[in-house]
N, C-alpha and C positions, 0 to 999 in steps of 0.2 A: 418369415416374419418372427417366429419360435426364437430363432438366432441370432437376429439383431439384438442391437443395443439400442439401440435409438429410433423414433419412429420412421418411416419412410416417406417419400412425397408421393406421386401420381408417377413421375417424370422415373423417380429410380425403382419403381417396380417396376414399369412397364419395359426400361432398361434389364432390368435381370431376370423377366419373363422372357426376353428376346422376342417383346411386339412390336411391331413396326407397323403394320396397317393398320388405318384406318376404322374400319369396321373392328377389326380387333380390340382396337383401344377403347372402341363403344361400347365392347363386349366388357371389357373389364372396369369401364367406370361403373358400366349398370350392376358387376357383381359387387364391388366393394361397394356402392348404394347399399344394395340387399343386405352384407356382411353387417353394413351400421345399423340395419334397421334391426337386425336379429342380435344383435347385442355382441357378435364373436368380436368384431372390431371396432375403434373409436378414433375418428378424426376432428384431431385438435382445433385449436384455434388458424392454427397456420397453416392449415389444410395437408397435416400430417396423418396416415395411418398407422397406428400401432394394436396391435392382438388386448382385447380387451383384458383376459389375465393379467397381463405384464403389467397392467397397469392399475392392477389392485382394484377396479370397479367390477361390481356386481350387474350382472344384465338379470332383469328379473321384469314379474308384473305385481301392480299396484293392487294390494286389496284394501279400500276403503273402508273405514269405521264410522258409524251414526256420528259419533260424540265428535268428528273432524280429522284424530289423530288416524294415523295406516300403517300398511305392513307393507315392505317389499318381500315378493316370496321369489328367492334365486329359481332359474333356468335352470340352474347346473345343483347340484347337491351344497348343502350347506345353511345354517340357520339362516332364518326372516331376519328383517330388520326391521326396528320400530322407527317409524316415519313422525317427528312433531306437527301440529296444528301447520306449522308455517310452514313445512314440507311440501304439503298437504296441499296447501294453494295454487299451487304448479300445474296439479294433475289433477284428475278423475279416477274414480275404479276402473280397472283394466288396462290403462294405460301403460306401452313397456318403455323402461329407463333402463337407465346407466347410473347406479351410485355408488358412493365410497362409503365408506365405515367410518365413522367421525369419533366412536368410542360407545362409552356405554351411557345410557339412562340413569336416574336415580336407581331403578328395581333393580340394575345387571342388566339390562337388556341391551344387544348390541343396537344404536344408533343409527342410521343414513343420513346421509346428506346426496339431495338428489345432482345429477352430473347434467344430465340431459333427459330429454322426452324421446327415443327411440322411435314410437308409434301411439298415436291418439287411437283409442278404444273407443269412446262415446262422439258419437256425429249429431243425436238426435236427442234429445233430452224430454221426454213426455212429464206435463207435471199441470199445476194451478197457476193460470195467468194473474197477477197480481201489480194493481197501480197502486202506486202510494205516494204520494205529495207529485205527482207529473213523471214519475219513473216507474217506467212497466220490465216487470221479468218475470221469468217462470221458477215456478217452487219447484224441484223435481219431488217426483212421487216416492222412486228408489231410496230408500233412506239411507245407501252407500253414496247415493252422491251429495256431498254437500255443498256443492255450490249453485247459488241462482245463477241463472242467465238472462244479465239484461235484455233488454229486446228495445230497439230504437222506436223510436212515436213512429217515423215512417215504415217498416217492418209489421206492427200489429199488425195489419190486416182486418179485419173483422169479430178480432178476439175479444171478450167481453169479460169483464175481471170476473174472477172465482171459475170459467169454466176450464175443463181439460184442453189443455193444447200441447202441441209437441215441438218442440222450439229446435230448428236446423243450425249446428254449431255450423 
């Protein structure tokens, strides 16, 4: 993949791996899965793989700030990137992406623009159940996560507002 120019399909790696069974081929859908989840490689829209490098995106994890805005911190060596408010909406703290470099910030600070969500970090959100005009969700308590999670009228459960619950994403 290093060599290419262009990204590959399923059909022409598995051609120039020389796979032909079956099981094999299960073997290598499940590694390029694994490759996408760990940031080395990204598949397009057209169900193309290409080496994450080559294609100027940074695999990293999300570190969330109170105020909304975050940082991506690269996998691989190389400065953070400052994440804006709207970035921000996509993800959670700890969440690993895919992003590109968009430019700098007012300060200098290099920019992202997120690509993809690679892997969700938060499953479980513990925080303050809260109804307000007939819309319940939970406040989280982590003050890196800054997003509520609504929670559907049939979903509450027995939750009674202002107490601690832990809301299953």
């Amino acid at each position: 993949m290093e060599e290419a120019e262009e990204p590959w399909t399923f059909p022409e790696l598995a051609e120039w791996l020389q796979i032909e069974l079956d099981g094999a081929l299960v073997g290598l859908e499940r590694r390029l899965g694994a490759m996408c989840r760990d940031g080395q490689i990204h598949q397009n829209r057209a169900g193309e793989y290409a080496l994450t490098k080559k294609l100027d995106l940074v695999a990293g994890t999300i570190h969330g700030h109170p105020e909304g805005f975050g940082f991506l911190l690269p996998d691989e060596d190389g400065s953070d990137l400052f994440l804006s408010k709207d970035e921000m909406r996509r993800v959670f703290h700890g969440d690993k992406v895919l992003a590109r470099v968009k430019g700098k910030d007012r300060r200098g600070r290099l920019e992202g623009a997120i690509v993809e969500v690679t892997q969700r970090n938060t499953n479980d959100v513990v925080g303050r159940f809260v109804i307000d005009n007939g819309v319940s969700y939970v406040e989280p308590s982590n003050p890196r996560l800054i997003h509520s999670v609504l929670v559907e009228k049939d979903d509450r459960g027995n939750a009674q507002e202002d107490q601690i619950v832990v809301a299953r994403i």
